[in-house]
C-alpha positions as CSV (number, residue, x, y, z in Angstrom):
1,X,19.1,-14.0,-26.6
2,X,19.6,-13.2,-22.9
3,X,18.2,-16.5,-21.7
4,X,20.6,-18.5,-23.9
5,X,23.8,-16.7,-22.8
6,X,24.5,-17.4,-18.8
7,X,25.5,-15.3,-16.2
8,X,23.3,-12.3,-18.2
9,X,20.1,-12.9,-16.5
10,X,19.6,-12.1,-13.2
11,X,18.5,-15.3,-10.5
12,X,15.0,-16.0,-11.0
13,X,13.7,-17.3,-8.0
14,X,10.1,-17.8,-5.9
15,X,9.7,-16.4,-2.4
16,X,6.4,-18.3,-1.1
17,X,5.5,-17.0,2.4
18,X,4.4,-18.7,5.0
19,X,5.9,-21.7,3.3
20,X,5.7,-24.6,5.7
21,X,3.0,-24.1,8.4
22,X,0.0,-25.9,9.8
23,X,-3.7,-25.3,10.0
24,X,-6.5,-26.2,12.3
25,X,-9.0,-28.8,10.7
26,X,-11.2,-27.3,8.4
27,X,-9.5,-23.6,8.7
28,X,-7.9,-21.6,6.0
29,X,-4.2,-21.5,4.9
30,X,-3.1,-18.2,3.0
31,X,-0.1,-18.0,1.0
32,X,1.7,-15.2,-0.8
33,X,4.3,-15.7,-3.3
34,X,6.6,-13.1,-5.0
35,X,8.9,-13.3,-7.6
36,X,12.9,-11.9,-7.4
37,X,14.6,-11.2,-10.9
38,X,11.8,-11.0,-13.0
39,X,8.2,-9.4,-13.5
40,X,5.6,-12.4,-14.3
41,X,2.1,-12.2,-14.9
42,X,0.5,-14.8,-13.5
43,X,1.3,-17.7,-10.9
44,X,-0.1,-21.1,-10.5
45,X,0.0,-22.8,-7.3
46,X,-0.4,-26.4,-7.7
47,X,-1.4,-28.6,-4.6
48,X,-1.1,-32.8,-3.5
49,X,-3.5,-33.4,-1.3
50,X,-2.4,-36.4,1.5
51,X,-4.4,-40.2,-0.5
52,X,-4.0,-38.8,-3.7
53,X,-1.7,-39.1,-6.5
54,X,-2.8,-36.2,-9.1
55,X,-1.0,-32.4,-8.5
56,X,-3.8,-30.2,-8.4
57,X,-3.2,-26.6,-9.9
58,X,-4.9,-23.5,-9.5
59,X,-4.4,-19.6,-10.6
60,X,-3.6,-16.9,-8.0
61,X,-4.7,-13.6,-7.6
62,X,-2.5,-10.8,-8.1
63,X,-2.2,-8.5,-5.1
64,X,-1.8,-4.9,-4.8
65,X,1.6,-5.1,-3.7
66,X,3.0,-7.2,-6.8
67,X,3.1,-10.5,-5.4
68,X,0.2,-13.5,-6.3
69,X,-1.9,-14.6,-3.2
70,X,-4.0,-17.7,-2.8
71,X,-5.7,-19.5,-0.1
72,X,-6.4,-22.6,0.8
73,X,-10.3,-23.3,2.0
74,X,-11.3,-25.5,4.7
75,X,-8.6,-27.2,4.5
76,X,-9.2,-31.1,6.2
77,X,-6.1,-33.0,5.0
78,X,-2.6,-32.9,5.0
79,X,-1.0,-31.3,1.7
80,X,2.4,-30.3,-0.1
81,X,2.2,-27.0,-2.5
82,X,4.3,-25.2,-5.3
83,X,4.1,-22.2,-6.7
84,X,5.4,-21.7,-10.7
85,X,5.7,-18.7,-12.7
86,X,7.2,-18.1,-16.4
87,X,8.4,-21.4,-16.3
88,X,10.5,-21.1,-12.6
89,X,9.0,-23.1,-9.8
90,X,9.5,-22.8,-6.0
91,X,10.3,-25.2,-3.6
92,X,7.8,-27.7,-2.1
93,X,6.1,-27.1,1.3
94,X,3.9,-29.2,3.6
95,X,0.6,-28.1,5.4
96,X,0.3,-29.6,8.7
97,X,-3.2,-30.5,9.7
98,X,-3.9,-30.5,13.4
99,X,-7.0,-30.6,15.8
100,X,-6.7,-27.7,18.2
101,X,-9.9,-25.5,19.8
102,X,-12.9,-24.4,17.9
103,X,-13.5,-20.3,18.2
104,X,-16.8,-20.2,19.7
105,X,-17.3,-16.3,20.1
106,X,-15.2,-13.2,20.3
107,X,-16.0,-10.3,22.1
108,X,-15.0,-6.6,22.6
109,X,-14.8,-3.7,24.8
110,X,-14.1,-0.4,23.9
111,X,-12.3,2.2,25.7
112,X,-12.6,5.1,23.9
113,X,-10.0,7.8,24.5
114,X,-11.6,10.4,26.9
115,X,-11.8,13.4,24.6
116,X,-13.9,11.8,23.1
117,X,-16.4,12.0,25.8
118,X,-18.3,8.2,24.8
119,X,-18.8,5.8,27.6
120,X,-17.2,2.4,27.4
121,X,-18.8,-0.5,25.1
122,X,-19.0,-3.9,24.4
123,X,-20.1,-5.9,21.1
124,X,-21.0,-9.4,22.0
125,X,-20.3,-11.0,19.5
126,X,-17.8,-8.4,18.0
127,X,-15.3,-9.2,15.2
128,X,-14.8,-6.4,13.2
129,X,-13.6,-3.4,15.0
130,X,-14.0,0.0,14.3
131,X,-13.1,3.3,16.2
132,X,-11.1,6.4,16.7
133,X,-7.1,6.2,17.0
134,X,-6.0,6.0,20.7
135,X,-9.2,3.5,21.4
136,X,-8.2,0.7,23.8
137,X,-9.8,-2.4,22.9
138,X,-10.2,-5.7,25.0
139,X,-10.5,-8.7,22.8
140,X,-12.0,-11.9,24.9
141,X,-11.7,-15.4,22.9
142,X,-13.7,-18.3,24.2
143,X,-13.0,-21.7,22.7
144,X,-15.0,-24.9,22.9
145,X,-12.3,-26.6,25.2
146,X,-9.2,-25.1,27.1
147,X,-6.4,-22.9,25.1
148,X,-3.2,-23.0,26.0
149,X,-0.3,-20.3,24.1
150,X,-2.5,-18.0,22.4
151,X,-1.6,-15.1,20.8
152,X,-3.3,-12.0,19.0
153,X,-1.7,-11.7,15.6
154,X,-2.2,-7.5,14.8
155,X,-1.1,-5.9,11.5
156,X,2.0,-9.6,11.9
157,X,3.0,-8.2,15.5
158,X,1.7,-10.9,18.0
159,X,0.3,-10.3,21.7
160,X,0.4,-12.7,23.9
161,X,-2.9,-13.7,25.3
162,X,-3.7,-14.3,29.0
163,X,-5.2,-17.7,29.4
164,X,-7.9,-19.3,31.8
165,X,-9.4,-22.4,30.5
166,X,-11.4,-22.1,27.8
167,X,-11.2,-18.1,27.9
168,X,-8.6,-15.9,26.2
169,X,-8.0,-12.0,26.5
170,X,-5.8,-9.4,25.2
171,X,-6.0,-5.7,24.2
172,X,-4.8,-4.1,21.1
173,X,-4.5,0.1,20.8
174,X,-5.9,1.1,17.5
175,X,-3.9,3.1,15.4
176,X,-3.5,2.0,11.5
177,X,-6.2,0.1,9.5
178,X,-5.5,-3.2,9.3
179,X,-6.6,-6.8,10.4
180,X,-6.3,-9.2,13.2
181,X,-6.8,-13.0,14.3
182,X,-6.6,-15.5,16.8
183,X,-3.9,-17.8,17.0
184,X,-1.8,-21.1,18.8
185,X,1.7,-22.7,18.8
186,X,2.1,-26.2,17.8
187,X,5.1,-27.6,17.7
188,X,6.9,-24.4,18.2
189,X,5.1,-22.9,15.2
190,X,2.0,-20.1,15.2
191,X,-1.4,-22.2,13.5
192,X,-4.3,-19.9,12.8
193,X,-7.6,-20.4,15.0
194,X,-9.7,-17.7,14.1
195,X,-10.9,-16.1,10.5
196,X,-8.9,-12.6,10.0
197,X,-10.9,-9.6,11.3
198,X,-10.6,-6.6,10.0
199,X,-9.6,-3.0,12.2
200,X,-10.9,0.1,11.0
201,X,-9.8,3.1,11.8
202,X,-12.3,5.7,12.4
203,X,-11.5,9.8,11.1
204,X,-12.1,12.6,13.8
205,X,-13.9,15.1,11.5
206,X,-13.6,18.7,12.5
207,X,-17.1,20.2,14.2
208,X,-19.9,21.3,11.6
209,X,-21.8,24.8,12.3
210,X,-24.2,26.2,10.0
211,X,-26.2,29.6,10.8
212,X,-29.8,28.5,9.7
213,X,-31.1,32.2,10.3
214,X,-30.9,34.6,8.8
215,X,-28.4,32.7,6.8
216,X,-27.0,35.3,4.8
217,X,-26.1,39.0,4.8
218,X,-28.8,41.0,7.1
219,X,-29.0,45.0,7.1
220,X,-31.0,45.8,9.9
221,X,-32.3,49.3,11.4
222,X,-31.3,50.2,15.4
223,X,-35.3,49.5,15.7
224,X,-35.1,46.0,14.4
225,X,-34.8,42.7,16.4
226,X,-32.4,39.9,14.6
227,X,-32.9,36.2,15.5
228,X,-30.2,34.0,14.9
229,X,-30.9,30.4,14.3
230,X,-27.3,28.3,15.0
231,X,-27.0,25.0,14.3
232,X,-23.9,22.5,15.8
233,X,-23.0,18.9,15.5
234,X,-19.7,16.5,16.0
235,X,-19.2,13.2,15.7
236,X,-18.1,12.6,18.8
237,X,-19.4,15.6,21.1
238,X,-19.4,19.4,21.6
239,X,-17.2,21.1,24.1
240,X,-18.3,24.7,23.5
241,X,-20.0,26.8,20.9
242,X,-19.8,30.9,20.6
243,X,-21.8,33.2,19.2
244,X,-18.5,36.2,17.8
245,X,-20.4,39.7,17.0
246,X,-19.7,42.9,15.4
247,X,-22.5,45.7,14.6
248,X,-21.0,48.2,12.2
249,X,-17.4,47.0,12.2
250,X,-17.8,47.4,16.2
251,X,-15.7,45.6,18.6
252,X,-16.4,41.8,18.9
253,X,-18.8,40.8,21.1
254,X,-19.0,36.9,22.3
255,X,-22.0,35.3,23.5
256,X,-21.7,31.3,24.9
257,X,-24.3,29.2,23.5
258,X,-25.8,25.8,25.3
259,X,-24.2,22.5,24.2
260,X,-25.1,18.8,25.1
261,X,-23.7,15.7,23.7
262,X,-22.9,15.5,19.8
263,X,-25.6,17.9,18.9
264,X,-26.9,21.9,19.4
265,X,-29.6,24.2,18.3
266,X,-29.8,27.9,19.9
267,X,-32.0,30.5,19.1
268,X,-30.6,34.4,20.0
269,X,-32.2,37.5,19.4
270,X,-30.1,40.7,18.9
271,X,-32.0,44.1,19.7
272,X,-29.6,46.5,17.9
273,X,-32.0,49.4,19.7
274,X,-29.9,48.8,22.8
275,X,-26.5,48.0,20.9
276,X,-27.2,51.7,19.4
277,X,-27.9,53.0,23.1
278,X,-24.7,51.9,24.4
279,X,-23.1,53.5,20.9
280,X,-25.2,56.9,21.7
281,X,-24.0,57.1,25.4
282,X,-19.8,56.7,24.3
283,X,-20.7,59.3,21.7
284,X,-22.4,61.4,24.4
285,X,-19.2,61.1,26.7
286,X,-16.7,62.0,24.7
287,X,-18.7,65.2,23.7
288,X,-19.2,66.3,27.6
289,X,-16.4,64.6,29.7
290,X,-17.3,66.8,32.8
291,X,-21.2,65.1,32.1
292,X,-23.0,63.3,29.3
293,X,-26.0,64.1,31.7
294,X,-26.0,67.7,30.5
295,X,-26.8,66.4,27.3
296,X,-30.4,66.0,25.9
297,X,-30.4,61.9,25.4
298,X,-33.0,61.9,23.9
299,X,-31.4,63.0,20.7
300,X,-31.0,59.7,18.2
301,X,-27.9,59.2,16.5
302,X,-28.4,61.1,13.8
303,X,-29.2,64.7,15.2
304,X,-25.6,63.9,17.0
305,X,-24.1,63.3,13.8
């Protein structure tokens, strides 16, 4: 009954973003639409390409965020678009179709942070980028003729790029997932060179170290030799690795290990003969402060006990 009665409804009303906007010749147009006063559940965005007379109409996908996307492919001809939903339709929009430098190649250099201890590196062709937070990136565009006004369109902020004929850079600082493209101003507004490439932020997972041997609980006698078998790796590289040891709830003893690069594999070898000498000689002491020469060493540790 709501619809019959006015003023009980809220506005219903589409939001279509971009909206108006051009597109180089054969590129891709993406719109998003969104509905304000009510929840549909589906969209249709219907489409009049420039030399025809018949409204074309096609469904949109739902998107994470509530709203309905849809793109346009390849897109050679002028067009005006609508979107409608439960019966409410947006406003029209036109598509500009312009002819504006071809994206030949894209490539990148990485500047890792320097914790990270990795040399600098380039992917020719690069489009996709992946690596840590705090990585600097360079991003050089070259274009089949010369670019004037182009930008680097991050996550919707833009960076202006610096220009030299047909070559284009900028760098971008990594630090949320998230997507990027190439971009130019025509007539004042931003038209979309490039397909969207996709940033992906690499996790710094915490050092793994695994004793390989013994690999469990080990009850040795004084007479007995113990190898150790440690085993260390990083994704991105080893500063240090210790060896911390006790022999029978004894004070902590701490051994440095080797390291190099992202991965390490020591062998030690504890003779607990010589941990029970030094043990012998502080028992020895406290028994003859004035000596512990006066003593017979030769006694083992359990004739002192």
């Amino acid at each position: 009954a709501g619809w019959a009665i006015s003023d009980t409804l809220p506005p219903q009303r589409i939001v279509v973003t971009p909206g108006d906007g051009a597109v180089r010749r054969g590129g891709d147009f993406q719109i998003t639409a969104n509905a304000a006063g009510f929840d549909p559940l589906d969209a249709l965005v219907f489409a009049l390409f420039e030399g025809s007379e018949t409204w074309e109409s096609a469904p949109m996908d739902m998107s994470e965020e509530g709203g309905f996307d849809f793109s346009f492919y390849a897109v050679r001809e002028p067009l005006r678009y609508y979107v409608t939903s439960a019966g409410i339709s947006s406003e029209e929009f036109e598509i500009q179709v312009v002819d504006l430098p071809r994206v030949s190649s894209v490539k990148l250099t990485y500047q890792y942070p320097q914790w990270t201890q990795l040399d600098s590196l380039t992917e020719d062709p690069g489009y996709d980028i992946r690596a840590v937070a705090g990585t600097r990136v360079e991003v050089e565009v070259r274009t089949d003729r010369p670019l004037s006004d182009a930008e680097l369109v991050v996550n919707g902020e833009s960076l202006t790029m610096s220009s030299s004929d047909s070559l284009a850079t900028a760098t971008l600082e990594v630090s949320d997932e998230g997507e990027y493209y190439v971009s130019t101003l025509f007539n004042g507004d931003p038209v979309r060179l490039s397909d969207t490439y996709f940033i992906d932020v690499v996790p710094d997972n915490r050092p793994a170290v695994t004793i390989v041997k013994p690999g469990r609980d080990w009850r040795a006698s004084n007479i007995e030799e113990v190898s150790l078998q440690i085993q260390a790796s990083d994704d991105f590289g080893l500063d240090r690795l210790e060896l911390h040891y006790a022999v029978n709830g004894g004070e902590w003893q701490i051994t440095e290990l080797e390291v190099e690069g992202d991965y390490a594999l020591n062998e030690e070898i504890l003779y607990l003969e010589d941990l029970a000498q030094l043990d012998q000689e502080m028992v020895l002491e406290l028994l003859n402060p004035e000596g512990a020469e006066a003593i017979d060493k030769r006694l083992v540790p359990g004739d002192l006990i």
